[in-house]
C-alpha positions, 0 to 999 in steps of 0.5 A: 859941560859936555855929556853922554847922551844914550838911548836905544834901551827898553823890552825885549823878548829873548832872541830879540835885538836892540840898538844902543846909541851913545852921543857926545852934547858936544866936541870931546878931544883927545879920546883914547877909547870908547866903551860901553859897560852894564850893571844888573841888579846887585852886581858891580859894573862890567866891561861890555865892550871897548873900540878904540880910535882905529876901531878896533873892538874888544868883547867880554867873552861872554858876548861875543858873537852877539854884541857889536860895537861901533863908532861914528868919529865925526858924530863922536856917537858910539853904537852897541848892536845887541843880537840874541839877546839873554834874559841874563842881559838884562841890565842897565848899560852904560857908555864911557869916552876915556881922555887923558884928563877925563872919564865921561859916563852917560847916565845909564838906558835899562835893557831888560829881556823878557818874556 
């Protein structure tokens, strides 16, 4: 079965960027949306971002201006550039590629910000 490969994640003092990579193991068809979402610590999963076939992009408030998200089609790779970065990032992010039939989830990179 194909999966959702990320990396990119890790330590990163406040202000600090980091690139986040989502890859599919192999072809999946029929993608609405790509999006990638994170989990801190005693809270439930959140919208990060979406971008859609066209690239079109959708932010949580809260991270716009700071996050970007982009898309490679013929790779079916999925980028999160994350700039500024917060202490309140911190969180495990994870990557999703939405079908008609099938939500594929990656397994989850920690991002951490500290000092």
């Amino acid at each position: 079965q194909v999966q959702l490969v990320e990396s990119g994640g890790g330590l990163v003092q406040p202000g600090g960027s980091l690139r986040l990579s989502c890859a599919a193991s192999g072809t999946i068809r029929s993608i609405i949306f790509m999006g990638w979402y994170c989990q801190a610590p005693g809270k439930q999963r959140e919208l990060v971002a979406t971008i859609s076939n066209g690239g079109s992009a959708n932010y949580a408030d809260s991270l716009k201006g700071r996050f970007t998200i982009s898309r490679d089609n013929a790779k079916n790779t999925m980028y999160l550039q994350m700039n500024s970065l917060k202490p309140e990032d911190t969180a495990v992010y994870y990557c999703n590629f939405r079908t008609p039939l099938f939500d594929f989830w990656g397994q989850g990179t920690q991002v951490t910000v500290s000092s």
